[in-house]
FIMIFI-173286 format. One record per residue (C-alpha): z, y, x. Coordinates in steps of 0.05 Angstrom, whole numbers. Layout:
N
+--------+--------+--------+
|      z |      y |      x |
+--------+--------+--------+
|      Z |      Y |      X |
...
+--------+--------+--------+
# end
This chain:
245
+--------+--------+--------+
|      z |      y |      x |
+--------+--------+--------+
|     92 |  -2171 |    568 |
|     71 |  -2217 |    631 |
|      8 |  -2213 |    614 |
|     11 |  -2144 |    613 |
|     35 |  -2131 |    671 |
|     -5 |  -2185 |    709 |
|    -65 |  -2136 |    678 |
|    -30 |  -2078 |    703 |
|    -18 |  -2115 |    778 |
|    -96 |  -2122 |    788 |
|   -115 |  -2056 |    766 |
|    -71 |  -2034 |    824 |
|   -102 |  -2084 |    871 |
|   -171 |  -2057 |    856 |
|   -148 |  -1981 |    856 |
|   -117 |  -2001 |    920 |
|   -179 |  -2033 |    944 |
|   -230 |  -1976 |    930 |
|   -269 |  -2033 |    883 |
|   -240 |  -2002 |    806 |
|   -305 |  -1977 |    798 |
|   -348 |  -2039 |    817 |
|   -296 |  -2071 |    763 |
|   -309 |  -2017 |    707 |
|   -385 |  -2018 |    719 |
|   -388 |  -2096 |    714 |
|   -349 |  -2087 |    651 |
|   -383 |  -2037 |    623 |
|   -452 |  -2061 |    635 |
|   -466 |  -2113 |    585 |
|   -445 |  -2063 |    527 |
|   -493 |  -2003 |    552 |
|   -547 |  -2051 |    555 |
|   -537 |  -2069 |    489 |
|   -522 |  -1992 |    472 |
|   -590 |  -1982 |    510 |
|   -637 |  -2032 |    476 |
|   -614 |  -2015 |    406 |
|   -621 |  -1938 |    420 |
|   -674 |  -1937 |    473 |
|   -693 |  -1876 |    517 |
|   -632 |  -1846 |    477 |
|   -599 |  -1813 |    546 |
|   -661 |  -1805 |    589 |
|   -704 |  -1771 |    535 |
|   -651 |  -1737 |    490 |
|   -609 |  -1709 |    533 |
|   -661 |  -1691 |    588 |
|   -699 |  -1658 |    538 |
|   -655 |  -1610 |    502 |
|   -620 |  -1599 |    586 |
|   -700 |  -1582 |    597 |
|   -730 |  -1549 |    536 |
|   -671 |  -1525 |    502 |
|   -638 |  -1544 |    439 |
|   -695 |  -1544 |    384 |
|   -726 |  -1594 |    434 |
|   -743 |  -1660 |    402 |
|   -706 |  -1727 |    407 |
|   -723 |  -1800 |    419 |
|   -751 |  -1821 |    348 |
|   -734 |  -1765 |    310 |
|   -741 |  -1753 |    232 |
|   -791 |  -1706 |    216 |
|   -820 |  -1677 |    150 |
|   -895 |  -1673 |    143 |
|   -944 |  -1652 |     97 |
|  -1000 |  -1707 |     96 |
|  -1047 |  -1663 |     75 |
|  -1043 |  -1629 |    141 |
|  -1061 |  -1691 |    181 |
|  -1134 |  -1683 |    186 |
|  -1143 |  -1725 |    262 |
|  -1107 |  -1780 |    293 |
|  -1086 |  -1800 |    368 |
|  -1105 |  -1874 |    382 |
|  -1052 |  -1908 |    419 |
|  -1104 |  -1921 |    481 |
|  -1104 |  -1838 |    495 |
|  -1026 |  -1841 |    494 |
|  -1032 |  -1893 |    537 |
|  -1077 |  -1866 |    590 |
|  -1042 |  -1796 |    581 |
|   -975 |  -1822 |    598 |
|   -985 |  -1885 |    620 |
|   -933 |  -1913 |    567 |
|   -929 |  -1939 |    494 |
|   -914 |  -1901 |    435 |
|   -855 |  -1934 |    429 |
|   -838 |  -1910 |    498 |
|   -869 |  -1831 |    484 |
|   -838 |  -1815 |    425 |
|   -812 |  -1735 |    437 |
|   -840 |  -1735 |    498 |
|   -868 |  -1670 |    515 |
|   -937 |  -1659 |    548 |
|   -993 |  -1607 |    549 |
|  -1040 |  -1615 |    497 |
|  -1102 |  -1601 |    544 |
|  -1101 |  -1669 |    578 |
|  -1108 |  -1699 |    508 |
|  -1196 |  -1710 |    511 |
|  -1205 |  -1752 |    448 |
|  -1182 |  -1745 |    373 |
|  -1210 |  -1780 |    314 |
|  -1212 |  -1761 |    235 |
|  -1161 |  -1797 |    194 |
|  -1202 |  -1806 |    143 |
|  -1256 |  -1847 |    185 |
|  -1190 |  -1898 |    206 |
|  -1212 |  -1960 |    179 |
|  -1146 |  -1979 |    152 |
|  -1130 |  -1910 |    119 |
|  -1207 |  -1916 |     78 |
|  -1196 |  -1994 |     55 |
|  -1132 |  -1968 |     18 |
|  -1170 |  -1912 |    -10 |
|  -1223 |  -1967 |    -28 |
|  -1164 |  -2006 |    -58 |
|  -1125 |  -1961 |    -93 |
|  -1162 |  -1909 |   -116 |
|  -1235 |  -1937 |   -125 |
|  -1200 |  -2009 |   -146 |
|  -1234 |  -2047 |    -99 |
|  -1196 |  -2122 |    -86 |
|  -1161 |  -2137 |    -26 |
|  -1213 |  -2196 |    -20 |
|  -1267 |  -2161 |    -31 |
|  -1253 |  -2107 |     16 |
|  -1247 |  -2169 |     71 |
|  -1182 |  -2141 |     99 |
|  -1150 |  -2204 |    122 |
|  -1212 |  -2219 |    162 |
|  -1199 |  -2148 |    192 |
|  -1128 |  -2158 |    211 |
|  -1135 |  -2235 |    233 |
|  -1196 |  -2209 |    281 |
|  -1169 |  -2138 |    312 |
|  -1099 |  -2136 |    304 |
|  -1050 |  -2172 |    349 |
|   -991 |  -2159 |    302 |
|  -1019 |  -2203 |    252 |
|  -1077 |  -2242 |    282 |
|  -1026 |  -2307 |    286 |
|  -1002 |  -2305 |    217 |
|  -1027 |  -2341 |    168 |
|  -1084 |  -2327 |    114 |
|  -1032 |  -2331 |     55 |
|   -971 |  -2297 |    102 |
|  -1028 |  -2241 |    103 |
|  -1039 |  -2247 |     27 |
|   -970 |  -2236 |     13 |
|   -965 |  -2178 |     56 |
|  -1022 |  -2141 |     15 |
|   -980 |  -2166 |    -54 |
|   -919 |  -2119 |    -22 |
|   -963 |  -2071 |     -8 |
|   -987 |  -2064 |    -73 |
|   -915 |  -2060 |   -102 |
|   -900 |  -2010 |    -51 |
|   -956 |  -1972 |    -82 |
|   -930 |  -1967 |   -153 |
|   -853 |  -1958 |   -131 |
|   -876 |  -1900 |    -84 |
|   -922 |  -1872 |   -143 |
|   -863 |  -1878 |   -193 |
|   -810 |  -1839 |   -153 |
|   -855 |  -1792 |   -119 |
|   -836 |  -1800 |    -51 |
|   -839 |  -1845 |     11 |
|   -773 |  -1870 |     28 |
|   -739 |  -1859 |     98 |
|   -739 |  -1915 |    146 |
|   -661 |  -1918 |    144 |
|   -668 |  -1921 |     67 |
|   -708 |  -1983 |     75 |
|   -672 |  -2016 |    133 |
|   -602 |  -1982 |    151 |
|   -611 |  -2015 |    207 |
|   -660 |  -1978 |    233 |
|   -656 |  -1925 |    289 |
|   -678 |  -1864 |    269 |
|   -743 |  -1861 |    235 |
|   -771 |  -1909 |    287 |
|   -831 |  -1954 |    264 |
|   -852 |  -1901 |    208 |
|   -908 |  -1856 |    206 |
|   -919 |  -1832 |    271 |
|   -937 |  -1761 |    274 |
|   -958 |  -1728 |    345 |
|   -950 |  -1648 |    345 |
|  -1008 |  -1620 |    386 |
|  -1035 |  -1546 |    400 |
|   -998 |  -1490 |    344 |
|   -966 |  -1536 |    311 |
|  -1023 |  -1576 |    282 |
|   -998 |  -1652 |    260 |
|  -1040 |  -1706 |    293 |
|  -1031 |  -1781 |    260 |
|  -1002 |  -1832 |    312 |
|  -1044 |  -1898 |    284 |
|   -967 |  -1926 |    260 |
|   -953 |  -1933 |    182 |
|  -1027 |  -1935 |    161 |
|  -1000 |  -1955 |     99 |
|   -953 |  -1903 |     80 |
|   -985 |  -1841 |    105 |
|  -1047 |  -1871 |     49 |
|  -1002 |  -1879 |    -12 |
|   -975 |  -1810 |      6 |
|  -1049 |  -1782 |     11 |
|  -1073 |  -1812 |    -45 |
|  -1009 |  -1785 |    -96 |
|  -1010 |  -1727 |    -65 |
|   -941 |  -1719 |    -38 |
|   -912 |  -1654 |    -20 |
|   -879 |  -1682 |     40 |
|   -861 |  -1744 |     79 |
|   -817 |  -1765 |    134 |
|   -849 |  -1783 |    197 |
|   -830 |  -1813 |    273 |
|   -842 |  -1749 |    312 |
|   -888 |  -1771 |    378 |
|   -911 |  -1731 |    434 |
|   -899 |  -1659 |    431 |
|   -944 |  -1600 |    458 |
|   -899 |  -1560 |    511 |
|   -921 |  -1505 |    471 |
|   -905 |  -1526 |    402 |
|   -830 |  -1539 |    408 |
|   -826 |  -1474 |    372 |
|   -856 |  -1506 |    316 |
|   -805 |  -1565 |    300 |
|   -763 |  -1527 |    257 |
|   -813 |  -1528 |    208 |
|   -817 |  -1590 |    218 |
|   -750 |  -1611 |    211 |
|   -739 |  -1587 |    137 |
|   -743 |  -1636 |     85 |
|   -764 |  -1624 |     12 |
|   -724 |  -1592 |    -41 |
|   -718 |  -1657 |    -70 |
|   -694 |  -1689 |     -9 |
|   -632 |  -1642 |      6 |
|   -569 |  -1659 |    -25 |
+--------+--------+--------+
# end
C-alpha cells in the first residue's frame, strides 16, 4: 500500500509539473523499439499505405500467393536500389510507378535459378556444377563461411527438394520459423505493370523447386507494388484450395 501510494504521489508531481509525458515517452520507448525492430516499417508503411491507397493496399512483408509459372523476369536488387534508394528489406509494399523501373532480366538466365535446374533435373553434382566457388566468390551472405558450412547447406537443400516434392507445396515462412514476421525472407515477388509478377532475386532456391515440380501456387514476400496494380492484389492474396482450411 506505501508503495502504492508513493507511485501514485509522483504521478501527481509530474502531472503537476507538465513532465507526465516526457515520463511516459521514456517509458515507453525501449518497448516500441523493440516493437519496431521486430516488426519494421510496420506503422510507417502499413498504416500510411492503406490511409493513402485504400484498404486492398499492400502491407510491410505481406503473404502473397503466386503462380511460378507466371514469373518470367526478375528485379535485381541494384534497380530497387537506385529506384528507391533503399533495400528490399526496406521496400517491401512500397508502391511506385512502374515506368521508372529501366532494367529487368529473365529468370531463367539467373545463374542460381539454372544451377538448380542443372542439379535437379539434369542431375548434375553440386561439385560439378562449382557452386561453392560461386557463392564463396559473389555472394557476401556466404563468402565467409566455410567450404564444408557451404557443403552442408547444399545437403539441406537437397532434402528440401524431396520434402517439397513429396507434399507438393512450399511451406510458409511462419511454418518454417513461427518466428518469423510475416512472410519476410521468402520468395520475393515485385508486382509491376497489370499485374505481371516480377522475381525479387530472394529465395532462389524455393521459387526453383517450385518451377521444377510444377506447383500450382506458392507463397511469396510481396515487394514493390505498381501504383497501378493495387487492383490486382486480391488475386494475389488467395491461396490454393489446398491451402484453405
Amino acid at each position: 500500500m506505501k508503495s502504492e501510494n508513493n507511485l501514485l504521489k509522483k504521478i501527481n508531481n509530474h502531472i503537476r509539473n507538465g513532465t507526465i509525458y516526457k515520463v511516459a515517452f521514456n517509458y515507453l520507448k525501449k518497448p516500441f523499439r523493440k516493437f519496431n525492430k521486430r516488426y519494421p516499417l510496420l506503422f510507417q508503411r502499413d498504416v500510411y499505405n492503406k490511409l493513402r491507397y485504400g484498404p486492398k493496399a499492400p502491407i510491410n512483408h505481406e503473404r502473397i500467393w503466386v503462380n511460378p509459372a507466371d514469373v518470367k523476369q526478375m528485379l535485381v536488387p541494384s534497380e530497387v536500389k537506385r529506384i528507391t534508394g533503399k533495400t528490399r528489406d526496406q521496400t517491401s509494399a512500397k508502391i511506385i510507378n512502374w515506368d521508372q523501373v529501366e532494367k529487368t532480366r529473365p529468370v531463367m538466365g539467373e545463374f542460381k535459378i539454372k544451377y538448380c535446374f542443372q542439379h535437379w533435373v539434369k542431375g548434375k553434382s553440386w561439385d560439378e556444377l562449382e557452386v561453392i566457388d560461386f557463392l564463396k566468390t559473389n555472394s557476401k551472405k556466404h563468402r565467409n563461411r566455410s567450404v564444408e558450412e557451404l557443403k552442408k547447406r547444399f545437403e539441406v537443400l537437397d532434402k528440401a527438394f524431396e520434402e517439397v516434392k513429396k507434399e507438393g507445396r512450399l511451406k510458409t515462412m511462419k511454418e518454417l520459423n513461427p518466428d518469423n514476421y510475416r512472410e519476410y525472407d521468402g520468395v520475393l515477388i515485385h508486382i509491376g505493370k497489370d499485374g505481371e509478377p516480377f522475381f525479387g532475386s530472394c529465395g532462389n532456391h524455393r521459387l526453383a523447386m517450385a518451377i521444377i515440380l510444377d506447383i500450382e501456387k506458392i507463397p511469396a514476400w510481396i515487394g514493390l507494388v505498381d501504383k497501378d496494380s493495387i487492383k490486382y492484389l486480391d488475386k494475389y492474396r488467395m491461396p490454393p484450395e489446398s491451402e484453405k482450411k
